[in-house]
C-alpha positions, 0 to 999 in steps of 0.5 A: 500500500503506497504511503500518503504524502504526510507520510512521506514527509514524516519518514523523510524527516525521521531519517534527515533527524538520524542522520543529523544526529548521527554525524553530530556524535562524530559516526558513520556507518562506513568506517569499515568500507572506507577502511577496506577501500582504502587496503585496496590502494595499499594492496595494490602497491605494496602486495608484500608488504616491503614498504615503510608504512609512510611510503605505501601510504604515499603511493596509495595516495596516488593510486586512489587518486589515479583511480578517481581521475580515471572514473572522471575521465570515463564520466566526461567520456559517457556524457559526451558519448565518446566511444573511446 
């Protein structure tokens, strides 16, 4: 049975006070996926694990940032319609 408009409106403003109130305390609910996502850069250029600490952070960094130029890239791409 779909919901009325109030009750629409009522449910909307429930999860935008959670929310709120949430990030005021200081909480996500995606520390572990930001974390996991992270070990994914960390992996990715230190598979053994040889690395100081201060330089796998470094080159992760540019990993992540590699990888986030690359989804632009495609975004502009599909936008535009570009084949390639």
């Amino acid at each position: 049975m779909p919901l009325s408009e109030s009750e629409r409106t009522k449910r909307t403003l429930r999860a935008r006070i959670g929310a709120h109130a949430l990030h005021a305390a200081g909480g996500t609910n995606t520390v572990n996926a930001r974390a996991a996502f992270r070990r994914r850069f960390e992996q990715e250029v230190d598979p053994e694990g040889i690395l100081s600490e201060p330089e796998r952070f470094r080159r992760a960094e540019h990993a992540r940032k590699a990888y986030f130029a690359r989804l632009a890239l495609a975004s502009i791409k599909a936008r535009r319609g570009d084949a390639a």
